[in-house]
N, C-alpha and C positions, 0 to 999 in steps of 0.2 A: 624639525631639526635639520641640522646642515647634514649633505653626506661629506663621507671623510673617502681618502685615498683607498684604504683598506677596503669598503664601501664598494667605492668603485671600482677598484678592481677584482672582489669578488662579482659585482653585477655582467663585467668583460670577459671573465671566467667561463660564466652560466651561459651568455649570449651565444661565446666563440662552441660549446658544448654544444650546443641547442639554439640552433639560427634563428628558430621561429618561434620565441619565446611571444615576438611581438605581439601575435594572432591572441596573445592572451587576456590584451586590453579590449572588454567585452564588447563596447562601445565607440572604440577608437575609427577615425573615419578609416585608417589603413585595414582594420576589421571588415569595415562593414563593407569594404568596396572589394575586398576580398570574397566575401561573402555573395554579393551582387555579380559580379562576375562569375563566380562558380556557379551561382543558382541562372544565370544566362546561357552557359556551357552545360548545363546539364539538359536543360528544358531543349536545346538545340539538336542535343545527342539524341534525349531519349524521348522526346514530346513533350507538348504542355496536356496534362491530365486531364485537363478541365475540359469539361464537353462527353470525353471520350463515353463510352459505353460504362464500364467500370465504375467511375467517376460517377454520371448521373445516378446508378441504383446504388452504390454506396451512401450518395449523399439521400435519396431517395428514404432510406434504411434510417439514419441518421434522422433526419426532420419527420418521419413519420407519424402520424397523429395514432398510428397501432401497439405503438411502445407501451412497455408497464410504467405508469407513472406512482413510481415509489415512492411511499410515506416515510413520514415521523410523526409522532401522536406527539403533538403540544397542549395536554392538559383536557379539558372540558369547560362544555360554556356552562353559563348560570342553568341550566337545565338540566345539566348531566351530559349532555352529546358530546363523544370524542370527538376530537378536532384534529387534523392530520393534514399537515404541509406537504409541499412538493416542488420540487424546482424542477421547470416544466424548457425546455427549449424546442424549438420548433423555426422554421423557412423565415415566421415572421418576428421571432424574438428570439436571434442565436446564442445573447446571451442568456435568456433564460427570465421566466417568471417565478417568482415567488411566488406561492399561492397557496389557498387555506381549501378544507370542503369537509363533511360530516362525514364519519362514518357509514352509516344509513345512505348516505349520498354514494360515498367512494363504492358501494355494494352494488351499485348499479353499476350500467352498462355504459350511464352519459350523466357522471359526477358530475354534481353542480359546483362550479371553480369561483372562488371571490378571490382576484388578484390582490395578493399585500404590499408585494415591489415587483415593478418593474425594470430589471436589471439594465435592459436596454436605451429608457429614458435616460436612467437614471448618469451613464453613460454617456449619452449626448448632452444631458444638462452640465456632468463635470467636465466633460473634456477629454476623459478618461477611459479606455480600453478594459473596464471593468471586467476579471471575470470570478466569476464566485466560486467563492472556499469556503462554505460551509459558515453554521453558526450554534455560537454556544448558550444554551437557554437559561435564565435565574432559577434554580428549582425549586419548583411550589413549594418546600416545607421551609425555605429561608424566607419569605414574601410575606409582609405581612397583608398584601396587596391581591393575596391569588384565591382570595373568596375562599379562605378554610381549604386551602391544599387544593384549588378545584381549576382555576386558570394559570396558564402564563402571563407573564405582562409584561418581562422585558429580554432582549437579545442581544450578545455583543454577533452584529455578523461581518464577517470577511471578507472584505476583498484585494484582489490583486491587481495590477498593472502588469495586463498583456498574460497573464498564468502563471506569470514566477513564484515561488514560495512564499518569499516577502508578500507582507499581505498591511493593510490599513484596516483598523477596528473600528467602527460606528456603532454606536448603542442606540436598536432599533424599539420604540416604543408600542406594543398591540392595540391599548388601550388609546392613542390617539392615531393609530395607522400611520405615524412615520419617524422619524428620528429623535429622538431625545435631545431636546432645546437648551433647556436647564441644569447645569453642571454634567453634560453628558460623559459617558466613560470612551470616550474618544482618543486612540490610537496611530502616528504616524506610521509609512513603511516602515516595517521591521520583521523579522523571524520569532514573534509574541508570543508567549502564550500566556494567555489571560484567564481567568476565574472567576465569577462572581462565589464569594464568602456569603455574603450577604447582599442585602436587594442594594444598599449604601457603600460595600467594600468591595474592593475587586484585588486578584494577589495581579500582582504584574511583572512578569519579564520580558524588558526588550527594549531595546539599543540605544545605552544611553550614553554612548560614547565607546571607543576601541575595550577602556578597561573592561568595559560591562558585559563584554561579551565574550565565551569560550575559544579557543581556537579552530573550531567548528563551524565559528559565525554565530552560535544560536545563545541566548543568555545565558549569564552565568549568575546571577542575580534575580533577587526576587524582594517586590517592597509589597506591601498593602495601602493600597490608594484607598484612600474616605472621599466619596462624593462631597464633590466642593471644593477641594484642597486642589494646590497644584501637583502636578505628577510627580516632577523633578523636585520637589519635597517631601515626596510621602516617605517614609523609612525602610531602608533594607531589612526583611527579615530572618534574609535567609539567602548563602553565599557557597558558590563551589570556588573549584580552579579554573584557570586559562586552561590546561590540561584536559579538564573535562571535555565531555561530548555537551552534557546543557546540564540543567536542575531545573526542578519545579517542586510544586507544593498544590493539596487539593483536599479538599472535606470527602469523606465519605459515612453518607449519614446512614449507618443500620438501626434508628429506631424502629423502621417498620417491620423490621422481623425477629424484634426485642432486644437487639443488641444496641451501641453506643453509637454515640460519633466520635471518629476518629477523623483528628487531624496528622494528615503525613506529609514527608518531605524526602524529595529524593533526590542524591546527583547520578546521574550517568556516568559513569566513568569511561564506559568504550560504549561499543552496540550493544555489546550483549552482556556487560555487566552493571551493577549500578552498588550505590548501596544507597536503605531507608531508614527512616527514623518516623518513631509514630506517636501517637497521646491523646489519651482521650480526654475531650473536652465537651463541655455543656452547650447549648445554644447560644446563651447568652455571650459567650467567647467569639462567635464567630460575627457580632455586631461592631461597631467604629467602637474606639475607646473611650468615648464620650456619650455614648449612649445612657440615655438613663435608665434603659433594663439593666444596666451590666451594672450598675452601683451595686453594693453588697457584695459582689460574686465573686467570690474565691479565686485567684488568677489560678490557668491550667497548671498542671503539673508540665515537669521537663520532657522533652524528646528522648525518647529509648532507642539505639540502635536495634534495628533485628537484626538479629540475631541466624541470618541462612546466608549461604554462599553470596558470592555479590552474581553469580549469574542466573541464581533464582530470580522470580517474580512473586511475590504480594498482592492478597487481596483477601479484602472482608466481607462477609457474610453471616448477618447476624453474631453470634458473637463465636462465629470461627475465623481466622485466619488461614486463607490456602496457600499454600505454595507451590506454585509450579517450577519444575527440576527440570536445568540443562544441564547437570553433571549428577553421579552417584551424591548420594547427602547420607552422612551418619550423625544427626542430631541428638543420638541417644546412644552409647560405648554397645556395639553389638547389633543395632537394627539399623541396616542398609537400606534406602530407599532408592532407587532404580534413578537414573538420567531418564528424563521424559516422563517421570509419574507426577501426577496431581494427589496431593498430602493434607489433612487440614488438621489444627489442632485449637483449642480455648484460646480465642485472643486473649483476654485479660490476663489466663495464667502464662502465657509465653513472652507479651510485655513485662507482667512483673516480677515474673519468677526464672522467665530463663528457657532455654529451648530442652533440657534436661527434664526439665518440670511437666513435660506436656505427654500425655494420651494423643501418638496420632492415628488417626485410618488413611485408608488408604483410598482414594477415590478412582484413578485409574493408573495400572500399571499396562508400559508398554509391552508388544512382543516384538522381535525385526523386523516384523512388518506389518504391526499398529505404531497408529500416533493422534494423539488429540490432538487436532484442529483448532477450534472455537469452545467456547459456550457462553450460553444465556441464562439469564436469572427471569423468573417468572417472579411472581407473588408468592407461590409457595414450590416451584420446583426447578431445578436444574437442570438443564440440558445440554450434553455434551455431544459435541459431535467428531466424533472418529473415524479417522480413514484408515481402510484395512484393503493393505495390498493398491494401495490409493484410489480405492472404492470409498464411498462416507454413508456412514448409519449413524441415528441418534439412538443418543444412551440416555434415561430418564430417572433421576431421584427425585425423592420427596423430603424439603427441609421441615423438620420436625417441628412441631407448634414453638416449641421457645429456642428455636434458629440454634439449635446446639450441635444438630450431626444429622444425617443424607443418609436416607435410605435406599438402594437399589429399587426400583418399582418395573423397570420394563427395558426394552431395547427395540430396536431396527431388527427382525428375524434374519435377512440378508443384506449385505454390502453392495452397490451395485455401480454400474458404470456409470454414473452421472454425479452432478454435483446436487446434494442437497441440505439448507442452512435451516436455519432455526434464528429469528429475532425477536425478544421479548418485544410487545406491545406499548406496554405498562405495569413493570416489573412493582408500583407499590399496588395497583387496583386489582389486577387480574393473572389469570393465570392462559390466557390467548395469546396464541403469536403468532409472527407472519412462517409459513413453512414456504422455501421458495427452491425450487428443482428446477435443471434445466441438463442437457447430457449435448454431445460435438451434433448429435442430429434431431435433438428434439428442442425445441422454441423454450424459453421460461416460464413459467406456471407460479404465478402469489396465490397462494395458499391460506385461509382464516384456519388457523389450527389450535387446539386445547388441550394442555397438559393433564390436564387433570382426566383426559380420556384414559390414557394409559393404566393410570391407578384401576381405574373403576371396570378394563377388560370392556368396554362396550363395542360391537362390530363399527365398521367403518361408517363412519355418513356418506361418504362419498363412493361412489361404482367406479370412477376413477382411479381410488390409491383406494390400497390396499391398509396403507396404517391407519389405526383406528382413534391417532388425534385429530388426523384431517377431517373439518368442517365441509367447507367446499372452497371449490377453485373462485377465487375475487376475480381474478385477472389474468391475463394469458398473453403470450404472444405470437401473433399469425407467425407460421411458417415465413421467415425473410429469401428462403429459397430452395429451390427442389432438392429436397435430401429424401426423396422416395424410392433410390435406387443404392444407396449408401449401408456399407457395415461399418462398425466401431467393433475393431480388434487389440487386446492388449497382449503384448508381446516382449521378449525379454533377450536383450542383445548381453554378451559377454565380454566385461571389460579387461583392461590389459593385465591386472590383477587377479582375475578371475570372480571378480564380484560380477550377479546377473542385475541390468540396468531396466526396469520396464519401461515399456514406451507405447503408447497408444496410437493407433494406425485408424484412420478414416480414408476410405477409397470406392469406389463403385464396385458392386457386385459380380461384374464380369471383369473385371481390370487382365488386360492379357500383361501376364510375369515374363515378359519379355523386354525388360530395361526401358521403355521407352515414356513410361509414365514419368510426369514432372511431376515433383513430389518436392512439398514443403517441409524442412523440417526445423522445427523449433523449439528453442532452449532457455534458460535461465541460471539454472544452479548457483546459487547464492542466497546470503542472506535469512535462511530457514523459510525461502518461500516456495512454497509446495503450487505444480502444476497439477493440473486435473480435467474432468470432466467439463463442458463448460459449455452454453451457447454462443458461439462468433457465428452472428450474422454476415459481417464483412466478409471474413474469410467462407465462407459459404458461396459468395458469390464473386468474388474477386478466384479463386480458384478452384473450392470444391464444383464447382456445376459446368466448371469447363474442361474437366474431366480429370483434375489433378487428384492427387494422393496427398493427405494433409497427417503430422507425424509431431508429437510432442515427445520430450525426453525426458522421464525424472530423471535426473542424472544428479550425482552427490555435489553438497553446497548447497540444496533445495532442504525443505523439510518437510519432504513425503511420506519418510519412517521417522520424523523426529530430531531430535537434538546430534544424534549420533552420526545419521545422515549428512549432517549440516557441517559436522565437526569433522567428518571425515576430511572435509574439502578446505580445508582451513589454513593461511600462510603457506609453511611449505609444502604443504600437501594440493594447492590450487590445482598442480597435474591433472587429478582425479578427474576435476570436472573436463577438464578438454580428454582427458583421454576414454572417459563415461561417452561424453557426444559423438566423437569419433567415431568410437565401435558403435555406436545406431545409426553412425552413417554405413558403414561398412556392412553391419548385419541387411541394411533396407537393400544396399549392393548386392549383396550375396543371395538375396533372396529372388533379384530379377527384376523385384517391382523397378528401379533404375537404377541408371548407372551414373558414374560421375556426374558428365556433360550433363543429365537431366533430372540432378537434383541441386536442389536452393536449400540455404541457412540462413536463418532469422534470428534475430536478438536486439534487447535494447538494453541500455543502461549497465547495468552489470551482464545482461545478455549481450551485451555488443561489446564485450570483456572479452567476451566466451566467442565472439564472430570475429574478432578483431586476432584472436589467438588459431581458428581454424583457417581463419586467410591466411598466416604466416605459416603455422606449426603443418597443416594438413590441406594447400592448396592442390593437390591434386585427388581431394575428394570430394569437392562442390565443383557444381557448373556456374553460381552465382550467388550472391552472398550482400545480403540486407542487413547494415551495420547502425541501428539507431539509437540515438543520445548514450554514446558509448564514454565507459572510460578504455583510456588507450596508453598512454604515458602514464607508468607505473610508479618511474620517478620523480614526480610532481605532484602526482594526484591529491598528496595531502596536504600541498601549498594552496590548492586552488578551489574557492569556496568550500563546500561543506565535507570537501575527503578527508579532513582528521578524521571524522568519527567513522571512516571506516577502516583504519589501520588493526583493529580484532580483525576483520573479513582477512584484509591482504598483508598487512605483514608491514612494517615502518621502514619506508626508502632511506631516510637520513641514519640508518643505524648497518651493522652487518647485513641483515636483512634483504636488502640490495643485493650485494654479491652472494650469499647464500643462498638465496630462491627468486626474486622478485623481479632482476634481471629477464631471468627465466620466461615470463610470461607478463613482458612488456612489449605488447603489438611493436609499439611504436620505436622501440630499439630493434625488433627483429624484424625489420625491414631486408631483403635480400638482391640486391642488386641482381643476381645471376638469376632470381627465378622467375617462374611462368606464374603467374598469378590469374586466378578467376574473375568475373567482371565484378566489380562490386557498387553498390552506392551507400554513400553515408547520407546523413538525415542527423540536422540538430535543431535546436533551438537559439535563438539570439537572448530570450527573458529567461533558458535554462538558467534557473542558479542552484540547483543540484548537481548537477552533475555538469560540468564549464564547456564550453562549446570550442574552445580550445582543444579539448582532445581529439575532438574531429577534425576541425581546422588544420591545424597541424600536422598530423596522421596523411588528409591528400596531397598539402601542400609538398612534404617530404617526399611522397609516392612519384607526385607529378614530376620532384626535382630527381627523384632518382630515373626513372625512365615514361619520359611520354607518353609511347606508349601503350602504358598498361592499361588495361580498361575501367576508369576508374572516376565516377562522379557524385559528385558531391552535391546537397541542396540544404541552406538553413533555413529556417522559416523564421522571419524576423519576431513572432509572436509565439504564444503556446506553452512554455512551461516547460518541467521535465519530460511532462507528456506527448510533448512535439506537436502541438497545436490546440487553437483557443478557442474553435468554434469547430459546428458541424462543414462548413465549406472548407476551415482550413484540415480539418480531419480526412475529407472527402479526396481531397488534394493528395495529401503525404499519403495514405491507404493508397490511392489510384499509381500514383507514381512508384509506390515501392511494388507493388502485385505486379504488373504492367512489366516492369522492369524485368524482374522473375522470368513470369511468365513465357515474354518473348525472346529472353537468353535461352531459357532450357529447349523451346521449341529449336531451337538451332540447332540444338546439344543431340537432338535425336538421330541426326544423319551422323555422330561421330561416335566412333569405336569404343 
C-alpha cells in the first residue's frame, strides 16, 4: 500500500524522537557496517579472545569428548532394546551428530554410537548454517507402523539458519535412515509449531502470510494437513487474535493409565495467561477424514471451555485433570486453593459438569519459601520436584491402578544446595528415570533411578546417594576445574523494602575480606525463572580458579518461591528487581568480600534489563558490567519482533503505562549525560529474533553520541541466536571476551578506594 502524508509524518516524528531507529533494520548494510565496525573497535580495545588462555580451555570444556551425552529414549527395536538418541557436538562436528545406541550400550563406559544425521554434512550439502532445534517424534500409539507400540519411525526435526528461532521442518524417516521422499511434511522458515495427530495428519501453525500471524510474530492459526494434500489448502481449524501471544492444539493420549484421549486447544493471550478448550475423542478422530477407519464413527463432541483462571495451567493424567495456580482459585463458594498450589480433580466430571461439580485434592501447597519447580510422569508415579528456600527435593506419589488420584508415598529427607531433576524414561513402559544432580562445585552425575524404590523403602543401591530410588551413577562429569579449595554459601542481603533477598556465594576458603576480591555477580529476575544450584564449567575456569568470588541473586521477577515472587516484580512494580540486585551488591560491599571498583554484573536478555538498569540507576556500585542480548528501549520493545508477548512482564509502552512506570526503567532513555559510568560491554546477536539486536545497537550508539569517552564496547556476533552464538568456537569466543573483560577491569579496580 502507498504511504500517505499522515504516514509520513508520523514515521518523522519517531525518527526526530529516536535518531537511531535505523540500527533497527536487522540486515540493513548501514547495520551491518555498524556492527563490523564496532566489533573492530572492540577487539582493538580489548583483544581478540581467541588463542588466549581463557579461550582455549573454555573451548577445550566445550568440545570435550568427557561431557554427559544426554538422551531421549526413541521407543525400542524388534527385540525389546531401548534406543536413546543424542546430539552429540565435538572439535570435529560443531554442529553436532545425531545419533542412536542401546541402553545396554549407553551403560557402559564406551557406548556404541550408530550416526543417524549428520548435522554438519548436511550443512555443507545445503549451503546452509544449520543449527539444530530439536525434534518432534510420531508417537508410537498413533503409528500403525511402530510394530504394536514398540518403535518410532518418523520425526519432524528443526532446523535454523545461523540459531534464530525461526526454524525449517524436515520430516525425518528411521526406517529408511533419511528424509521422507514421498509427500513429506515439510516446512519453510517460520516460528511452527507443528504436531503429528496421526502418522498421515500433522496440526500446523506457521506463516502464511502477515494475517496469519499474532502480533508476536508466532501463529495465530492452526489447519490439519493430510499427507499428500497441499499446505496452503489444508483447512484452518482453529484461530486466535492479532492480539494474542500464539495458539496451538495437541492430543493427549491417557489410555495408558485408563483415562481418554483428550483433544485440546489453547490461545495464549499474554505470557502468563491463556485460555483452553478440551474434548475427548476416540482414535479413530485423530486419522485424515477420509480414512476408512473413521467411516461409522460418530463425529467428536464440541470443545468445552475450562473452566480455571486464564493464568492457570492444564494437564491430564489419566483421568484427572491438574491444575497448576498462579493466583488464589476458588472453584467451589468457600474452598480457596493457594497461588502456586498444584489441585487435580475428574476430568470427565469438570468438562461436563462444571468446576462446582468436582472433588479436588490437593497435591502441593506452597509455604514463602517452597515452590514446585517441575515434575515427571512415570508409568505409575509422579514426581515432583520442590525447591525449599531454593534448595530441591523430590516428592514422590503413586497414581492409583485406574489413574483416579496420588497417593503420597515418599520424599527427599533434606533440601540441599544443589540442583537435582528427575526425567521420566518412558512414562508408558516403566517406572525408571534419569535422576541428574549437579551443585556451583560439584560436576553433573546421570543417574539410572526407580520410582518404584521409594514405595517399597528398600536401602540405597548406590554407596554414593543416599536416596534409595538411585540405581547407580550412568554417567559423570570430570571435574572441568579445581574447585578443591571452594565453599558454596547461601546468604541473605536486605532489600529497600525490607524483604530478605538470598543469594548464593562461591569463593575460596581463605578469601581475605578485605574488598579486593573480584567478584562476579549475577542476575535474571523475570519471567518466573528461578536461579539455583548448578554446574558452570565455564565460569569455573574463566573466574572461579583465578581466585575470583562468583554470586547469584534470587532476586523477585524469578520464581524461586513461586508465582508470588514473580508477581511481586511485575509492570510497576519492575523496581523490586533492580532494587533486590542492588542491595546484593551492597550487602557483598559491606561485608568486605569487595568493593565497587572490584565487583562485575552479569545479565542477558531480560538480565541485560536488569544490567542495563544498574548501569544507569546504580553506576557507582559496579566496577564493570556485562550486558548480553538485552532488552534496553522500553519504548519499542513491543514493536520489535517477539516483545508483544511480553507486555504481562513489563507493562504496554503505547498506553499510560509509559508515563506511569515504564519510563522508569528504560536503560535507553536514562542515559545521563553528567555521569560517570562503569566500563561496560554489550554482546548481541545478528540472527537474535528474540529479543532485536537493536536494543544493543542503539543503547552504544547513543552512549557513544552522548560522550566518547565513556568506556564503553560493544561486539555482535553475526550468528548464534538468542543465545549469542552457534557453535562451540563461537561460544568459546563471547565467554572468553566477556570473562577477560571482567576480569582485567576489576583487577585495576583493586588499587582504587
Amino acid at each position: 500500500p502507498k504511504s500517505t502524508a499522515t504516514d509520513t509524518a508520523a514515521a518523522n516524528t519517531e525518527e526526530m524522537e529516536d535518531p537511531y531507529t535505523y540500527l533497527e533494520e536487522v540486515e540493513s548494510e548501514e547495520s551491518l557496517n555498524f556492527a563490523r565496525s564496532a566489533n573492530d573497535a572492540c577487539l582493538a580495545a580489548l583483544g581478540d579472545p581467541t588463542g588466549t588462555p581463557t579461550y582455549e580451555r573454555v573451548l577445550a570444556v566445550l568440545e570435550s569428548n568427557d561431557r554427559i551425552p544426554y538422551v531421549r529414549k526413541y521407543g525400542n527395536t524388534d527385540d525389546g532394546e531401548e534406543v536413546l538418541f543424542n546430539l552429540w557436538k565435538d572439535a570435529d562436528h560443531p554442529k553436532g551428530l545425531w545419533r542412536k545406541t542401546m541402553m545396554s550400550s549407553y551403560k557402559t563406559d564406551e557406548p556404541d554410537w550408530t550416526t543417524v544425521l549428520d548435522i554438519d554434512a548436511l550443512a555443507e550439502k545445503d549451503g546452509i548454517s544449520w543449527v539444530w532445534k530439536g525434534s518432534t517424534a510420531l508417537p508410537r500409539s498413533r503409528d500403525p507402523l511402530s510394530n504394536d507400540g514398540q518403535r518410532i519411525t518418523r520425526s519432524l526435526l528443526s532446523l535454523s539458519r545461523g540459531g534464530s528461532d525461526a526454524t525449517h521442518v524436515k520430516e525425518f524417516d528411521f526406517l529408511t535412515g533419511d528424509f521422507v521422499e514421498e509427500n513429506p511434511f515439510n516446512l519453510p522458515e517460520a516460528k511452527s509449531r507443528v504436531r503429528y495427530k496421526s502418522r498421515d495428519v500433522l496440526t500446523v501453525g506457521t506463516d502464511f502470510g502477515p494475517e496469519s500471524l499474532t502480533d508476536s510474530g508466532y501463529p495465530r492459526t492452526v489447519r490439519e494437513w493430510v499427507r499428500g494434500t497441499k499446505l496452503e489448502d489444508a483447512p484452518i481449524v482453529f484461530e486466535g487474535e492479532k492480539a494474542d501471544v500464539s495458539i496451538g492444539t495437541y492430543c493427549d493420549d491417557q489410555r495408558r493409565n485408563h483415562g481418554a484421549i483428550y483433544e485440546v486447544r489453547y490461545r495464549t493471550l499474554t505470557f502468563y495467561t491463556s485460555k483452553t478448550w478440551a474434548r475427548k475423542i476416540e482414535y479413530e478422530h485423530l486419522l485424515a477424514p477420509n480414512d476408512p477407519l473413521r467411516e461409522g464413527v460418530e463425529e467428536p463432541g464440541d470443545f468445552v471451555e475450562l473452566d480455571v483462571q486464564d493464568d492457570a495451567s492444564v494437564d491430564f493424567l489419566g483421568k484427572m485433570m491438574i491444575v497448576s495456580l498462579r493466583s488464589d482459585w476458588e472453584p467451589i463458594e468457600g474452598k480457596i486453593f493457594k497461588a502456586g498450589s498444584l489441585v487435580y480433580a475428574d476430568a470427565d466430571t469438570f468438562i461436563a459438569k462444571g468446576k462446582e461439580s468436582c472433588d479436588y485434592k490437593i497435591l502441593f501447597e506452597p509455604t514463602d519459601r517452597t515452590a514446585f519447580e517441575t515434575y515427571t510422569i512415570t508409568k505409575n508415579y509422579f514426581i515432583l520436584n520442590v525447591m525449599d528456600n531454593v534448595k530441591s527435593r523430590l516428592v514422590f506419589y503413586k497414581i492409583d491402578g485406574e489413574g483416579s488420584f496420588l497417593s503420597l508415598i515418599g520424599k527427599d529427607e533434606d533440601a540441599q544446595i544443589r540442583d537435582n531433576s528427575a526425567s521420566a524414561i518412558d512414562s508408558v513402559e516403566t517406572d525408571m528415570f534419569w535422576f541428574m544432580t549437579s551443585s556451583y562445585t560439584e560436576p553433573s552425575s546421570l543417574c539410572l533411578a526407580d520410582a518404584s524404590k521409594v514405595e517399597t523403602g528398600e536401602a540405597p543401591s548406590s554407596s554414593e546417594f543416599k536416596q534409595p530410588y538411585v540405581l547407580e551413577k550412568i554417567k559423570y562429569l570430570p571435574p572441568q576445574y579445581d574447585a578443591s579449595d571452594l565453599v558454596v554459601d547461601q546468604r541473605f542481603a536486605t532489600s529497600d523494602d525490607g524483604t530478605l533477598i538470598p543469594y548464593f556465594l562461591v569463593m575460596k576458603k581463605d578469601t581475605v575480606m578485605d574488598g579486593n576480591t573480584p567478584t562476579l555477580l549475577y542476575g535474571y529476575g523475570g519471567f518466573e525463572v528461578s536461579l539455583g544450584p548448578r554446574y558452570i564449567g565455564t565460569t569455573g575456569i574463566a573466574w572461579l580458579e583465578r581466585g575470583g568470588a562468583y554470586v547469584e541473586a534470587n532476586i523477585r521477577g524469578g520464581g524461586e518461591f513461586g508465582p508470588k515472587w514473580h508477581q511481586a516484580a511485575l509492570k510497576a512494580n519492575r523496581n523490586k528487581c533492580f532494587e533486590d540486585f542492588s542491595s546484593v551488591a551492597r550487602h557483598l560491599i559491606e561485608s568486605k568480600l569487595c568493593k565497587a571498583s572490584t565487583l562485575a554484573a552479569r545479565g542477558g536478555s531480560n538480565g541485560g534489563l536488569l544490567m542495563g538498569m544498574m548501569y544507569t540507576l546504580y553506576p557507582d556500585l559496579f566496577g564493570a558490567i556485562h550486558c548480553a542480548v538485552p532488552l534496553l528501549d522500553m519504548k519499542r520493545f513491543n514493536t520489535l519482533l517477539a516483545g508483544a508477548s511480553w507486555m504481562a512482564e513489563y507493562g504496554n509502552p503505547d498506553t499510560e503505562d509509559w508515563d506511569n512506570f515504564l519510563n522508569k526503567y528504560s536503560p535507553y532513555h536514562k542515559i545521563d549525560p553528567a555521569a560517570k559510568y562503569p566500563p561496560i560491554l554489550f554482546t548481541t546477536s545478528t540472527r537474535d529474533d528474540r529479543v532485536h539486536p537493536a536494543h544493543a545497537r542503539k543503547m552504544v550508539k547513543k552512549l557513544w553520541d552522548t560522550n566518547k569517552d565513556w568506556p564503553v564496547h560493544y561486539y555482535e556476533n553475526i550468528e548464534g541466536g538468542h543465545g549469542g552464538a552457534a557453535d562451540a568456537k563461537q561460544s568459546a569466543f563471547m565467554t572468553s571476551l566477556a570473562f577477560d573483560f571482567m576480569w582485567e577491569t576489576l583487577l585495576k579496580g583493586r588499587d582504587q578506594d
